[in-house]
N, C-alpha and C positions, 0 to 999 in steps of 0.2 A: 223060121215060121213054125215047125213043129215044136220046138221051144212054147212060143208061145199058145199056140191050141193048147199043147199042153198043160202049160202056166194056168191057161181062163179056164182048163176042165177041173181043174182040183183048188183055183185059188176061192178063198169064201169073199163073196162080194165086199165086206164091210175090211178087210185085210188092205184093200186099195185106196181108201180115204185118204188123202193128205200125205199121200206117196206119192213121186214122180217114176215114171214107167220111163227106158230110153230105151228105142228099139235100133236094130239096125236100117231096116228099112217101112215103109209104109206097107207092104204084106205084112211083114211082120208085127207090127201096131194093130190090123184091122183085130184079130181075135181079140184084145186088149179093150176095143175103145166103149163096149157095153160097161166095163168096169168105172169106178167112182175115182181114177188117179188124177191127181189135181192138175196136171200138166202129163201131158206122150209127148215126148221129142223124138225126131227122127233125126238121126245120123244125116249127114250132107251125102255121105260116099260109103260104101259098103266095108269097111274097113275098121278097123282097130285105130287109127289116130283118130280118126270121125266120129266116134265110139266115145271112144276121150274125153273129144272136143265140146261131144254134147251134152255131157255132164256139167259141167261150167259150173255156174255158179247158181243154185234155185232162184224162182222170180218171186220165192215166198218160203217164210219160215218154214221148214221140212222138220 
């Protein structure tokens, strides 16, 4: 979660368009979701294979 406060205090709004954001969890997404990322996934499980897993495949040209 400090990650991302951090990430939303220094990223410039227009840097997020057409980017997908994968958080660990849904704390961690909330700083993010003011931002313009064309999709936030959250991780199923707080972990590194869940992590992985949510990268998958985009649902749209990246």
């Amino acid at each position: 979660r400090a990650l991302a406060s951090s990430l939303a205090a220094d990223l410039p709004r227009a840097a997020s368009s057409g980017r997908i954001a994968i958080c660990i969890s849904e704390a961690a997404a909330a700083p993010l979701r003011p931002f313009d990322f064309t999709e936030i996934r959250i991780a199923a499980a707080p972990d590194e294979p869940a992590m992985l897993s949510a990268l998958g495949k985009p649902a749209a040209p990246v």
